[in-house]
C-alpha positions in Angstrom: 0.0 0.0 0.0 1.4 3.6 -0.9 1.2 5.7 2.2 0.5 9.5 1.5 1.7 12.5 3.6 -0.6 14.5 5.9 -1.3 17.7 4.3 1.5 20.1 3.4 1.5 23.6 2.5 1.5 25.5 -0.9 5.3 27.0 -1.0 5.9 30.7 -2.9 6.6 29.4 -5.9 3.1 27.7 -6.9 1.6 31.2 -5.6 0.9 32.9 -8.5 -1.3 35.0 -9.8 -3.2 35.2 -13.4 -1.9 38.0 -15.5 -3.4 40.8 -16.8 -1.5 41.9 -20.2 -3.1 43.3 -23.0 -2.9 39.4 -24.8 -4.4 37.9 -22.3 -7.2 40.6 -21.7 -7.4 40.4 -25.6 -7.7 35.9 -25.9 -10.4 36.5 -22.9 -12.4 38.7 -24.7 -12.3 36.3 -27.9 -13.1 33.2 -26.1 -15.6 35.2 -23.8 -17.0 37.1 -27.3 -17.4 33.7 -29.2 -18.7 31.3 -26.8 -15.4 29.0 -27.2 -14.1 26.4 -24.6 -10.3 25.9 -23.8 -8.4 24.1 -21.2 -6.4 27.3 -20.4 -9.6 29.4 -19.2 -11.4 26.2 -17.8 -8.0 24.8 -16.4 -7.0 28.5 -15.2 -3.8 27.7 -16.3 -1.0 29.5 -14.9 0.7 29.8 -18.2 -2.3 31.3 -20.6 -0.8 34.0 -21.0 2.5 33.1 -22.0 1.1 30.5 -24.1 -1.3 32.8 -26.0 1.5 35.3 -26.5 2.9 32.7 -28.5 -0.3 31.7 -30.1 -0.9 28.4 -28.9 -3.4 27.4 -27.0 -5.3 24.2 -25.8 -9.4 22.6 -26.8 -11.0 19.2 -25.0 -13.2 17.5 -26.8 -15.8 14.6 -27.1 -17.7 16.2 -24.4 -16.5 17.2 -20.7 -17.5 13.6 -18.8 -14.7 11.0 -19.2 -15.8 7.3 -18.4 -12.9 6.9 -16.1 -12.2 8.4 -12.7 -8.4 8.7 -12.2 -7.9 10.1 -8.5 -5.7 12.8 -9.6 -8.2 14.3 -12.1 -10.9 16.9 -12.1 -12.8 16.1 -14.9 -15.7 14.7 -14.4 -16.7 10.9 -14.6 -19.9 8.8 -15.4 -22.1 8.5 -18.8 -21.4 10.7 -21.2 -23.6 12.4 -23.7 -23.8 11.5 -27.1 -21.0 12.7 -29.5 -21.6 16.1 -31.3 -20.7 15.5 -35.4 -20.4 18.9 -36.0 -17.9 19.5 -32.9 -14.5 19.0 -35.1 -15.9 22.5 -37.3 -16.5 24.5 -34.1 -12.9 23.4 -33.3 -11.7 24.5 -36.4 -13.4 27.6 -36.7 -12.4 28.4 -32.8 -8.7 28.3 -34.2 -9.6 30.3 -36.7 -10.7 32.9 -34.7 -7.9 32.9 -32.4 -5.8 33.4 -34.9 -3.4 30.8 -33.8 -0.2 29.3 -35.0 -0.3 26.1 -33.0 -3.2 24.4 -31.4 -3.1 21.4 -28.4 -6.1 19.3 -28.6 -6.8 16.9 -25.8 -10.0 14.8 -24.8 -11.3 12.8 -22.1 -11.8 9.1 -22.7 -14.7 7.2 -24.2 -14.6 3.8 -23.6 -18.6 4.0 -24.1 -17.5 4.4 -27.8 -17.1 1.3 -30.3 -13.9 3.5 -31.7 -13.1 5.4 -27.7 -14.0 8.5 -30.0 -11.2 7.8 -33.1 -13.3 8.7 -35.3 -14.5 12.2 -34.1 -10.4 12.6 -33.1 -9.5 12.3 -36.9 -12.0 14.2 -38.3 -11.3 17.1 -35.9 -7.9 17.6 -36.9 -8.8 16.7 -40.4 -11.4 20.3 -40.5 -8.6 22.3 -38.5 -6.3 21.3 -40.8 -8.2 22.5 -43.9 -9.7 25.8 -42.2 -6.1 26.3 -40.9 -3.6 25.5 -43.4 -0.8 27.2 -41.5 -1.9 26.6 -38.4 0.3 23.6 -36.5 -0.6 20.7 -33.8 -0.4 18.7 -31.4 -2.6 16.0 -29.9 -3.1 14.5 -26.7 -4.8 11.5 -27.2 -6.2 8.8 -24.4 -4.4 5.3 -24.5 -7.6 3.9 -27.1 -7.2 0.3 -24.5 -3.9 -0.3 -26.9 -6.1 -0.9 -30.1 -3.7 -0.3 -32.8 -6.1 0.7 -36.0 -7.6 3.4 -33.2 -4.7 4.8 -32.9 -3.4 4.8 -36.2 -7.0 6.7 -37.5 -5.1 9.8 -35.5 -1.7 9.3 -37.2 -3.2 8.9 -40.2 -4.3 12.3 -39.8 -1.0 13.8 -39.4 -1.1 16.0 -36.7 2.4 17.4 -36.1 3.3 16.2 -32.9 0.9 12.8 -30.9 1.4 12.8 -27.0 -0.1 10.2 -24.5 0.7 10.7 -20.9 2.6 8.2 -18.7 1.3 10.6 -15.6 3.2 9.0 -12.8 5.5 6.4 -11.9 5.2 2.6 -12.6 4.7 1.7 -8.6 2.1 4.7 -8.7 0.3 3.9 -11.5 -2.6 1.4 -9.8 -2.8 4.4 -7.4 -4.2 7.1 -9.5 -4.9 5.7 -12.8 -7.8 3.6 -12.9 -8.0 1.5 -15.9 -5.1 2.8 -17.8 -1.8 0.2 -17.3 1.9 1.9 -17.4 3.5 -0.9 -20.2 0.2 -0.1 -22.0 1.0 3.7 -22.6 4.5 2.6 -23.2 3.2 0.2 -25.8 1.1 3.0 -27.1 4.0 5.9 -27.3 6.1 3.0 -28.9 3.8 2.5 -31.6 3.1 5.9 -32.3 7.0 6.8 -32.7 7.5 3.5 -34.4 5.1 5.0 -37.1 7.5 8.0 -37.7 5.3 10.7 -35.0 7.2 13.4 -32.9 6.1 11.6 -29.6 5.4 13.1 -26.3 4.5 12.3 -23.0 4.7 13.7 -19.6 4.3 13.1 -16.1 3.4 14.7 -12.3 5.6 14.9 -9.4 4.7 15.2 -5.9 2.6 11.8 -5.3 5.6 9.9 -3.6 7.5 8.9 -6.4 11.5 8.7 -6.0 14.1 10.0 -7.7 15.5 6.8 -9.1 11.6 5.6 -10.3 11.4 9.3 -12.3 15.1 8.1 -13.7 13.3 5.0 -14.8 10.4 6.6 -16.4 12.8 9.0 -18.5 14.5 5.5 -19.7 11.5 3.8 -20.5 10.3 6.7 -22.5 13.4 6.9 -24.5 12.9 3.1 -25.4 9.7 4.0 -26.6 10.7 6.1 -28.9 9.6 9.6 -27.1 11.8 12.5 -27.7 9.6 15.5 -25.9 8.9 14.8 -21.9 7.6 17.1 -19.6 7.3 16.9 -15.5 5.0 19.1 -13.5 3.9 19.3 -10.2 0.7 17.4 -8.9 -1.9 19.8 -7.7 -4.6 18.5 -5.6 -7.9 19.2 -7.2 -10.7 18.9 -4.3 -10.6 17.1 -1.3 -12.1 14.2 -3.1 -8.4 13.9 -4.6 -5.2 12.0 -3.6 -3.5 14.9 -1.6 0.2 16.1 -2.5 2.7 14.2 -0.9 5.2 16.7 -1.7 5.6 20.0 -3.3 9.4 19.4 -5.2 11.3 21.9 -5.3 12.3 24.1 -8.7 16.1 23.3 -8.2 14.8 19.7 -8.3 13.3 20.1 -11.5 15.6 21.6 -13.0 18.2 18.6 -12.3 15.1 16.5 -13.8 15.9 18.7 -17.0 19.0 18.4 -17.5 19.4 14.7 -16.9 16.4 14.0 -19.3 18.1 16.2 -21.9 22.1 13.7 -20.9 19.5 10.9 -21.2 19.0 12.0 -24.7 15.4 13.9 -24.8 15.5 16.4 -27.4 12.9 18.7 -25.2 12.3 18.7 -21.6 10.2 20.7 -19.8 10.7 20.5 -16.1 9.1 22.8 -13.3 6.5 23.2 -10.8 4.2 25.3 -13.2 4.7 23.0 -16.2 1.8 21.2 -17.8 1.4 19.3 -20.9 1.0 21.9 -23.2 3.5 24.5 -22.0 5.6 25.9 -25.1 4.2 23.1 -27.0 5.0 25.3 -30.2 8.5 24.0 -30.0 8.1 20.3 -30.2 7.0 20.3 -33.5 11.1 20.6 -33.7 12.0 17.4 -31.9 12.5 15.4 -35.2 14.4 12.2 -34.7 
């Protein structure tokens, strides 16, 4: 059994607070204005505004209920509604709007679905692709339950960069994931870099992991074929959530950084504010 601290408290450097620039007031008023849905404004993610000074920002789709109910996720979980046809054009056209350069899709996961949602995946970066011909992406897809020809409807698509999360440690994994296996995502990135993909994944600190286990995840990765990782720091949802076991410190990430990057990572983003998407824009560039 993994045994998690008592409480702790939030240190300095996760105390932020949401900027207030003229880009940021601007992508507000455009998502606000147009009715649009991103992870940033949802998420309140620290980083929006660096991210949409750089053009890039982040879209969930296939609805906002996912039929699994990891413990270190807010999203919510039971049935979902049906999926929405004409969802990939709204995506698209919200792009459009935004004027950006490089878009981050993600979704939740729909096991309910005879495809876990494939289908609607390739079509939506299919219309974005069309409406947006110089607009790039990335997407961060679920693990399908390992079905190959699922995953290979999103490659066929050719979105720029594919990323499926590890999330935490191997020992961790039956802790906080619930159906999703650690050598199944491995199995997943492998076959996604295997068919030629900048491949991504990332994971959280601060659940109890050790040092050596996130040395083993980097190597892992690496056989898999992954050339862009980023580590983050776990946040604790609600009170319904596994609580954080430890808040790591930034000089500890950045030794994370710099031993992914001797390990042989062409990107690695490492600190307490990093989430999946942060600078995103640059790993399109992380060609093998």
């Amino acid at each position: 059994m993994v045994k998690i601290k008592s409480k702790v408290s939030k240190p300095d450097w996760l105390k932020i607070q949401l900027p207030n620039t003229t880009d940021y007031k601007w992508m507000n008023n455009v998502i606000r204005d147009n009715k649009l849905h991103t992870i940033c404004t949802s998420g309140k993610c620290p980083n929006a505004a660096e991210c949409w000074s750089n053009g890039t920002a982040t879209f969930m789709i296939l609805g906002d209920i996912c039929t699994r109910a990891c413990k270190f996720c807010n999203v919510k979980t039971g049935k979902p509604n049906p999926t929405d046809v004409k969802e990939p054009l709204r995506i698209a056209r919200s792009i459009k709007i935004m004027k950006l350069r490089h878009a981050v899709i993600t979704s939740v996961d729909r096991d309910d679905l005879e495809d876990g949602g494939a289908g609607i995946w390739a079509q939506t970066i299919t219309e974005t692709k069309a409406l947006n011909p110089d607009t790039t992406m990335e997407v961060l897809i679920p693990d399908f339950n390992g079905l190959h020809h699922l995953i290979q409807q999103v490659i066929d698509a050719k979105p720029e960069v594919i990323s499926h999360n590890l999330e935490t440690v191997r020992r961790l994994t039956p802790v906080i994931r619930t159906k999703a296996k650690y050598d199944l995502s491995l199995k997943v990135l492998k076959y996604i870099s295997d068919s030629g993909m900048v491949t991504k994944s990332g994971i959280m600190l601060g659940l109890g992991e050790k040092e050596e286990e996130v040395f083993e995840v980097m190597d892992d990765l690496l056989a898999a074929g992954v050339t862009v990782m980023t580590i983050g720091q776990y946040l604790q949802p609600t009170q319904n959530h596994l609580p954080v076991s430890e808040y790591v410190t930034p000089e500890q990430f950045k030794k994370y950084e710099q031993v992914g990057l001797e390990k042989g990572f062409k990107y690695v983003e490492s600190g307490p504010l990093v989430r999946s998407s942060y600078h995103a824009e640059k790993h399109i560039n992380a060609l093998k």
